[in-house]
NUKELUM-106323 format. One line per field, with one value per residue (C-alpha): x, y, z; residue number from 1. Coordinates in pm, 1 decimal, always signed. Last residue first. Layout:
# residues N
px: (X/...)
py: (Y/...)
pz: (Z/...)
n: (NUM/...)
//
This chain:
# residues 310
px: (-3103.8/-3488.0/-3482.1/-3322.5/-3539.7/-3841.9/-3733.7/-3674.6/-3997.3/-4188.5/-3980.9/-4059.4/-4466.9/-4476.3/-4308.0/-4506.0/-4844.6/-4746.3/-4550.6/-4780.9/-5142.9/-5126.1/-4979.5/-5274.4/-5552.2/-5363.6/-5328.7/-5695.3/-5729.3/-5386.4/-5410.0/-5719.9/-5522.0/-5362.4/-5706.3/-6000.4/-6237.2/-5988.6/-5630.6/-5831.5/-6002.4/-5698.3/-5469.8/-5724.3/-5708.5/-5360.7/-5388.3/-5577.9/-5906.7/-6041.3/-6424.9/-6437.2/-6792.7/-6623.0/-6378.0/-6611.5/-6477.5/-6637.9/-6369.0/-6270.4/-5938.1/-5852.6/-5967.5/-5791.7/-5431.6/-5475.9/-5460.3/-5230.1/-4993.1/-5099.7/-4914.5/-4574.9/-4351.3/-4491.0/-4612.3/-4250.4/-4113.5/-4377.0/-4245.9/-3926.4/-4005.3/-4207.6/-3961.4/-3622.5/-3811.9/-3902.9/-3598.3/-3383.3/-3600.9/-3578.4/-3146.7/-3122.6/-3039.8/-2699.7/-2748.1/-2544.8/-2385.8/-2654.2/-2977.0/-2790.5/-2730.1/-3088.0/-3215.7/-3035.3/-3091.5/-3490.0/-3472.4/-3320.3/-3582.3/-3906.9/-3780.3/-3739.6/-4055.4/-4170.8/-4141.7/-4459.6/-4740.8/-4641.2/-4653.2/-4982.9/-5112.8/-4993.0/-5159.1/-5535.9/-5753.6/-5611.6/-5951.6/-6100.6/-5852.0/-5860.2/-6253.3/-6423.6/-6776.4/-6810.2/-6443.8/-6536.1/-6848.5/-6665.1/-6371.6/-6624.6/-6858.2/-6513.4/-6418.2/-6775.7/-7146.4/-7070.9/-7279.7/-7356.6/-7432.9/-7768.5/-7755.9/-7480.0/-7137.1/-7005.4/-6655.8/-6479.6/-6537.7/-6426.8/-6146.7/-6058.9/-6108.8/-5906.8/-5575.5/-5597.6/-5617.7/-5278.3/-5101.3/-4981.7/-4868.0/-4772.8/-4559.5/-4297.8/-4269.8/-4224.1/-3954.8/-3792.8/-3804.2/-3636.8/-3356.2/-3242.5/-3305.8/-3084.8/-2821.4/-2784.0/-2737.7/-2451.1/-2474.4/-2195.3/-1808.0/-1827.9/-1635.7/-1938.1/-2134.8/-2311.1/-2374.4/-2333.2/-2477.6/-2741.5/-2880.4/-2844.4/-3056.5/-3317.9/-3348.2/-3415.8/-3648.1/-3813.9/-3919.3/-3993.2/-4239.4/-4390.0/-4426.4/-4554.8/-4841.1/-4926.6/-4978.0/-5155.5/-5374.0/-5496.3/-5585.3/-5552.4/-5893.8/-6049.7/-6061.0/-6288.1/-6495.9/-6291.9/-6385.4/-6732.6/-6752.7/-6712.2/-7019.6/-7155.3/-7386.6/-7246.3/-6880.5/-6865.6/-6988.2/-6777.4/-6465.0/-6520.3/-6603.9/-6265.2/-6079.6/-6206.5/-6597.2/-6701.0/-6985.4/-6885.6/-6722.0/-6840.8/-6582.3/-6294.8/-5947.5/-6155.8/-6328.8/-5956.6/-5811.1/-6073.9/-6026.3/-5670.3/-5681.9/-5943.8/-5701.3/-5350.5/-5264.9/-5420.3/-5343.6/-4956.7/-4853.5/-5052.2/-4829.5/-4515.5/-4546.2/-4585.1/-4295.2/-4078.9/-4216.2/-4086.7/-3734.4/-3617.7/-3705.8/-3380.1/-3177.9/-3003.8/-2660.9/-2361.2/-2253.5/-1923.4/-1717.4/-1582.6/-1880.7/-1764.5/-1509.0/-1129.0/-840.8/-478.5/-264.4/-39.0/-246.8/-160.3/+222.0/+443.2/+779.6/+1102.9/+1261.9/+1284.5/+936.3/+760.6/+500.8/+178.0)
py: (+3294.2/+3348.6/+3302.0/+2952.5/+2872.2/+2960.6/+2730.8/+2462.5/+2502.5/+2516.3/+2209.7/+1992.4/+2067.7/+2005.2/+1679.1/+1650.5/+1690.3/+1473.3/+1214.9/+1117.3/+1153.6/+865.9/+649.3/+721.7/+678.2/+335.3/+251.1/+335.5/+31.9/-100.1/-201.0/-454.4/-665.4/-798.2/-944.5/-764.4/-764.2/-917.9/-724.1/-434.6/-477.5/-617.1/-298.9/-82.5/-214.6/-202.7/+197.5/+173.4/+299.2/+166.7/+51.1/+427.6/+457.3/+555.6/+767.6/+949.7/+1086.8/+803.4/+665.2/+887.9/+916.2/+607.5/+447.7/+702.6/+651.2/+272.1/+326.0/+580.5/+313.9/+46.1/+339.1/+412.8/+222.1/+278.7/+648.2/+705.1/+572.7/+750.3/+1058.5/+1030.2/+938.8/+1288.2/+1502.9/+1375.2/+1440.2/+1787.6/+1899.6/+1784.6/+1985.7/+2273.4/+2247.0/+2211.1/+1860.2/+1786.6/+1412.4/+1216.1/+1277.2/+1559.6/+1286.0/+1056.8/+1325.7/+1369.7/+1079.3/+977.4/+1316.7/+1239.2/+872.6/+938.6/+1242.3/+996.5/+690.0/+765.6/+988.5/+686.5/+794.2/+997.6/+738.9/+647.3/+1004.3/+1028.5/+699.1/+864.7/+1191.5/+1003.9/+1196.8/+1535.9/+1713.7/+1465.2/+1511.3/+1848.6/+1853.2/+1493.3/+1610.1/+2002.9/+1993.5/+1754.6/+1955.2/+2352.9/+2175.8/+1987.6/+2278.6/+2483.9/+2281.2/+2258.2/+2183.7/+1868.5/+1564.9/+1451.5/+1102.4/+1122.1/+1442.7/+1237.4/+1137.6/+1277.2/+1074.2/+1391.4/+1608.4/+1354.4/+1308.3/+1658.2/+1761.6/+1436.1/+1564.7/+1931.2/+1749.7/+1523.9/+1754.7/+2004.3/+1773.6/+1543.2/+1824.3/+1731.5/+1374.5/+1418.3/+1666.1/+1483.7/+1174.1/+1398.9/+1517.8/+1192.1/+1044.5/+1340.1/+1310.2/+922.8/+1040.9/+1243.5/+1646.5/+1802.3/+1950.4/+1721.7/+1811.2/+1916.4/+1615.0/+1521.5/+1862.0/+2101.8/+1890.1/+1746.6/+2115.2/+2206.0/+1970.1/+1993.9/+2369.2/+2296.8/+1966.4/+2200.0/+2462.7/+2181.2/+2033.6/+2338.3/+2525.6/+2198.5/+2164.3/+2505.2/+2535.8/+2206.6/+2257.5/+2583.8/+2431.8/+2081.5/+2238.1/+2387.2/+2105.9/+1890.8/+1809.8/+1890.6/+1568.2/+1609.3/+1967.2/+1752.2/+1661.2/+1487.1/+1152.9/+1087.4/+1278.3/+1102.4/+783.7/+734.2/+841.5/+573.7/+300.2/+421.8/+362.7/+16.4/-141.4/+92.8/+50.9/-355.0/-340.6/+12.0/+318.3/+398.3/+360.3/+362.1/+711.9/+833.0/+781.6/+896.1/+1268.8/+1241.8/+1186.9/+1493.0/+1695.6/+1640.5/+1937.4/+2231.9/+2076.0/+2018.4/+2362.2/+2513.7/+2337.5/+2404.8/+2730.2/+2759.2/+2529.9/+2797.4/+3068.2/+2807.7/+2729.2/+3042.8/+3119.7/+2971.1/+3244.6/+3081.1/+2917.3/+3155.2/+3111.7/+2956.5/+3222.1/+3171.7/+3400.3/+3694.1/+3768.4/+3635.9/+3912.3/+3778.5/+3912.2/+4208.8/+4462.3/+4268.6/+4351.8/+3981.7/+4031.3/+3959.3/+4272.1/+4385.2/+4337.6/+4036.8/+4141.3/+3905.4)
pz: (-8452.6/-8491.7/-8878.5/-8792.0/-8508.1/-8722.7/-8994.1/-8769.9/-8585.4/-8972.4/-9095.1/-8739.9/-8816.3/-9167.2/-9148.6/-8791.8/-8975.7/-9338.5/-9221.8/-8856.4/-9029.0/-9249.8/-8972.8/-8730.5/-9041.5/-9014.1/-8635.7/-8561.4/-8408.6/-8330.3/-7988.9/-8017.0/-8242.2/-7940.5/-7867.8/-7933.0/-7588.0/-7352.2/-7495.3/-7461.7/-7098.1/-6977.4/-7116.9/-6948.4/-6618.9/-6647.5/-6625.4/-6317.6/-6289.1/-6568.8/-6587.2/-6412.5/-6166.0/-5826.4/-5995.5/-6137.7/-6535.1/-6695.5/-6964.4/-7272.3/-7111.7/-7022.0/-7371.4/-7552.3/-7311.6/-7425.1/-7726.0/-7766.5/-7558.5/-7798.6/-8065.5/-7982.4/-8119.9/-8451.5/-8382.7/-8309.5/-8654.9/-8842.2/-8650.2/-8723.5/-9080.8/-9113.9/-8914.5/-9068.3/-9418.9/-9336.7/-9119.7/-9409.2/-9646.6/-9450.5/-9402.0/-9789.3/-9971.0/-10088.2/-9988.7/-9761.5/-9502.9/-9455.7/-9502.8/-9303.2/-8945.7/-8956.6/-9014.2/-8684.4/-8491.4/-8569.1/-8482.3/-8149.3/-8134.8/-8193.9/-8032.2/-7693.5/-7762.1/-7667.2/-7285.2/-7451.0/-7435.1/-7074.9/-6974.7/-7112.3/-6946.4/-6647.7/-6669.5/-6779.8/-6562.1/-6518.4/-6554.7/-6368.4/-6026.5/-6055.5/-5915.2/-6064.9/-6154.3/-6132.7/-6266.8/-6580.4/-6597.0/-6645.8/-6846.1/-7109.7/-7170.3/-7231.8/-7501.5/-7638.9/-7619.9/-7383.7/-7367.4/-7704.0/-7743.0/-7837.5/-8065.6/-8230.3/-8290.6/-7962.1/-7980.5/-8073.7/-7811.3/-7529.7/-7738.7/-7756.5/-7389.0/-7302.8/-7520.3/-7362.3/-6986.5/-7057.1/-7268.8/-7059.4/-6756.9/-7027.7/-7180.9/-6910.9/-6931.6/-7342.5/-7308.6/-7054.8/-7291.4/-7604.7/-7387.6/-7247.2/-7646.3/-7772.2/-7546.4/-7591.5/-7983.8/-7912.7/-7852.7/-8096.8/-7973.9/-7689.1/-7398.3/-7177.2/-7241.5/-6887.7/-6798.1/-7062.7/-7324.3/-7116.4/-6994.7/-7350.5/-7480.9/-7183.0/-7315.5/-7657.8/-7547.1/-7330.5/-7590.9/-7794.8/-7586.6/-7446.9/-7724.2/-7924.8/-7642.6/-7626.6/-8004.5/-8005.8/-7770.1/-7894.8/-8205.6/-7993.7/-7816.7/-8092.6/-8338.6/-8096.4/-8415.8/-8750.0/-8916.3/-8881.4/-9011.6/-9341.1/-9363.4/-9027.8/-9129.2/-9465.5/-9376.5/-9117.9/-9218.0/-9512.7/-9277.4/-9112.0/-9373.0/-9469.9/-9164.0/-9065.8/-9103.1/-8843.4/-8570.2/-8542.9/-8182.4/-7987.7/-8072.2/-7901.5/-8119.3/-8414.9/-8355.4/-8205.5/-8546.5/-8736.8/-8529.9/-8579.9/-8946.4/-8989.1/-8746.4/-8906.3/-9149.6/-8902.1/-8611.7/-8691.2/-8860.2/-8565.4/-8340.6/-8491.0/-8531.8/-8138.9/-8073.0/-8311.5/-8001.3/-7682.6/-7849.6/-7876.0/-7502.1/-7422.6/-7605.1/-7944.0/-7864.8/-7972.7/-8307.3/-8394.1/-8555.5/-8913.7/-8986.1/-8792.7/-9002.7/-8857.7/-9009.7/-9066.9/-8842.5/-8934.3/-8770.4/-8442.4/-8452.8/-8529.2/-8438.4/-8597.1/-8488.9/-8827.6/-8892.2/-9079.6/-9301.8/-9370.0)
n: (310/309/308/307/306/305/304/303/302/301/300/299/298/297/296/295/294/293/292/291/290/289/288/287/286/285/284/283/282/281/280/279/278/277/276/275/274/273/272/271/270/269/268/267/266/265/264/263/262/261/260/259/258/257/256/255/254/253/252/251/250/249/248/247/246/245/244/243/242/241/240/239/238/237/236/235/234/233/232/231/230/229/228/227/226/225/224/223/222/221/220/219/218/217/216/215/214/213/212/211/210/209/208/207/206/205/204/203/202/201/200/199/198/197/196/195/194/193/192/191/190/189/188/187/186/185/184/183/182/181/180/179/178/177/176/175/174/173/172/171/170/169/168/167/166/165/164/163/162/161/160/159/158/157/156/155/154/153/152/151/150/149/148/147/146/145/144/143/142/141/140/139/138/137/136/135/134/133/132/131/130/129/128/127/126/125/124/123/122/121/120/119/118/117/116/115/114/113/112/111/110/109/108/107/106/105/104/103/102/101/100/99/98/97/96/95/94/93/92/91/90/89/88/87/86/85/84/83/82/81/80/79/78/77/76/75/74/73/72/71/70/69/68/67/66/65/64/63/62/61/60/59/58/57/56/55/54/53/52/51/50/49/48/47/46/45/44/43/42/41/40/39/38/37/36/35/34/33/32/31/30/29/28/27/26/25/24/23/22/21/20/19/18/17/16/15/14/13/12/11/10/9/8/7/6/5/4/3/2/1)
//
């Protein structure tokens, strides 16, 4: 850089700044909304079969299955493997509303906390992240919570005998008939109780996250894919006698006047009465299975559409 005579510095003597030494702008809110949507058909279409075992265990009468595998023997023996993909419309559509919603918020909540309660902070800290990640979870209950009991009332019909509905929309149009609003949102609370866990899910997911780019030389998707998958193990840990007892709410009769649970607690008694404490981990393994490979899958694809979006 030139000096002039007069000792002063003109602006075409300053050294030029490209626009990658920049700090990008944030991403537009909506950003967050169309990666959820990837995200959610990344996760239904990888996790189904283990959800729908899952959810078999978690409700089915004492002694029907052996454990996981003598379930999924039966299925496919009495089913094929259709059997496994019962109720697979609902979270298909589910799903990618659902993971919209949920990330779209958690994108948005972020910011909200980082300009709010963090505003000198060059990065969101890990309190941030958990603050975010519950408000997420509260507020895709509300989404959640009537998609989630269409699909397990679906996919405990395991014959012509105990089939009541002929589909997703079968089960809206007589859950409304039956209960009004009030049956198609039976089981909110349970589902907001099942998601505060998500606590654990995004604190775990900014903690792996940060490790894994201390300290390996691994690329942003693979990052997102391993942070996603052992987040989400670690959330399902935490997390599952609440899916237990959400499954059993919401697969309960939809009158009021005739639920065995209509309080939440009710359905903790009844559990911890007929099995025990071992009662709220049926299910837990074909659970576990599922939780690496769908939400690995799932987190990589919203990352990688957030990215390309940006």
């Amino acid at each position: 850089m030139s000096i002039p005579d007069n000792g002063r510095v003109t602006n075409a003597d300053k050294p030029q700044i490209s626009l990658e030494e920049h700090e990008k702008p944030p991403p537009p809110k909506f950003v967050g909304f169309v990666a959820g949507m990837f995200s959610g058909v990344m996760k239904n279409t990888v996790g189904h079969p283990f959800d729908t075992i899952k959810v078999r265990l978690q409700t089915a009468p004492q002694g029907m299955f052996k454990g996981p595998l003598d379930c999924v023997l039966q299925t496919l023996r009495k089913e094929g493997p259709k059997g496994f993909y019962k109720g697979f419309t609902p979270p298909l559509v589910g799903w990618v509303l659902m993971d919209s919603v949920m990330l779209g918020s958690l994108h948005i909540y972020k910011r909200v906390v980082k300009d709010n309660l963090y505003p000198e902070e060059k990065k969101l800290p890990l309190l941030g992240h958990i603050i975010a990640g519950v408000g997420s979870g509260w507020t895709v209950s509300f989404v959640a919570a009537p998609i989630e009991q269409f699909k397990a009332r679906l996919q405990v019909q395991y014959d012509a005998k105990s089939k009541i509905y002929s589909g997703p929309l079968d089960v809206v149009k007589k859950l409304y008939h039956i209960a009004g609003i009030r049956g198609i949102y039976s089981g909110l609370l349970s589902t907001m109780i099942f998601r505060t866990n998500f606590l654990f899910w995004w604190g775990s997911y900014e903690l792996f996250t940060q490790w894994f780019s201390e300290n390996t030389k691994a690329s942003k998707p693979v990052i997102n894919f391993w942070a996603g998958g052992l987040s989400a193990t670690v959330f399902w840990i935490f997390a599952y006698p609440a899916d237990v007892v959400k499954q059993t709410i919401m697969t309960d009769d939809p009158v009021r006047s005739k639920k065995k649970f209509p309080r939440w607690i009710d359905a903790v008694k009844y559990i911890y009465r007929e099995n025990g404490l071992k009662g709220f981990t049926k299910g837990f393994v074909p659970s576990i299975l599922r939780s690496f490979p769908a939400n690995a899958a799932a987190l990589a694809a919203f990352e990688a559409v957030m990215r390309f979006l940006h």
